[in-house]
C-alpha positions as CSV (number, residue, x, y, z in Angstrom):
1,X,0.0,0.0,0.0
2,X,1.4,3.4,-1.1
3,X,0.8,6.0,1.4
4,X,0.0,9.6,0.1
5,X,2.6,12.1,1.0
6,X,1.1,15.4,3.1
7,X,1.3,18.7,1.1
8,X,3.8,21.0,2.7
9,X,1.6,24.6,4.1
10,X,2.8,26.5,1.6
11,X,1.7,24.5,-1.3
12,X,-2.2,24.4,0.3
13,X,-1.6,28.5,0.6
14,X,-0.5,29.0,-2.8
15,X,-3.4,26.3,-4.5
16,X,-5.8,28.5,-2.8
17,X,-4.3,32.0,-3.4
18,X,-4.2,30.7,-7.4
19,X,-8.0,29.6,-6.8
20,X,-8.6,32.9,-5.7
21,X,-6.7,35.1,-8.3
22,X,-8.4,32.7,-11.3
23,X,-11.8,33.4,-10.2
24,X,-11.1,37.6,-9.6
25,X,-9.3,37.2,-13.4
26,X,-12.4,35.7,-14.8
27,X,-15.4,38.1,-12.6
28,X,-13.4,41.2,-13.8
29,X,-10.3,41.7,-15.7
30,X,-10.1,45.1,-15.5
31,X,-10.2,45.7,-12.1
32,X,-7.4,42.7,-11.6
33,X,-5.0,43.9,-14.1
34,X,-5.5,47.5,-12.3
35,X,-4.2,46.0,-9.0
36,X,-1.9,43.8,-10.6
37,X,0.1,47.3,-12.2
38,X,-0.2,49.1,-8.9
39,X,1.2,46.2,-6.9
40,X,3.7,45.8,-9.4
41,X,4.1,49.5,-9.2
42,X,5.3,49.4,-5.5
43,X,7.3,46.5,-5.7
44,X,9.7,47.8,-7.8
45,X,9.3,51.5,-6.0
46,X,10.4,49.6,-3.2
47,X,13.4,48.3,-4.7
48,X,14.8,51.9,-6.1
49,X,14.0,51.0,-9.6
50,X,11.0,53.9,-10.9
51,X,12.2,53.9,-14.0
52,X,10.1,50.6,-14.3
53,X,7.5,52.4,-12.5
54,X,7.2,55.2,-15.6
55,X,7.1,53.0,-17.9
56,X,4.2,51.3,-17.2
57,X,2.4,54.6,-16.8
């Protein structure tokens, strides 16, 4: 008898975070690809690196 191996945490945390992004993508694109920029945006203003920033804009 082959036992089934536990998922780690993380992996049961990221299946449901992609659950969760797939079904804001498909109720409203717009409003998910306007969070995605500005998160993007202030990822890479943290880091030092606007000029990433402006080009997006």
């Amino acid at each position: 008898m082959s036992k089934r191996k536990k998922e780690p945490p993380f992996l049961v945390e990221l299946r449901k975070t992609r659950a969760k992004l797939s079904e804001e993508l498909r109720n409203d694109p717009d409003a998910f690809f306007k969070r995605l920029d500005e998160s993007s945006k202030d990822y890479f203003k943290s880091m030092g690196m606007n000029f990433y920033i402006e080009s997006i804009d």
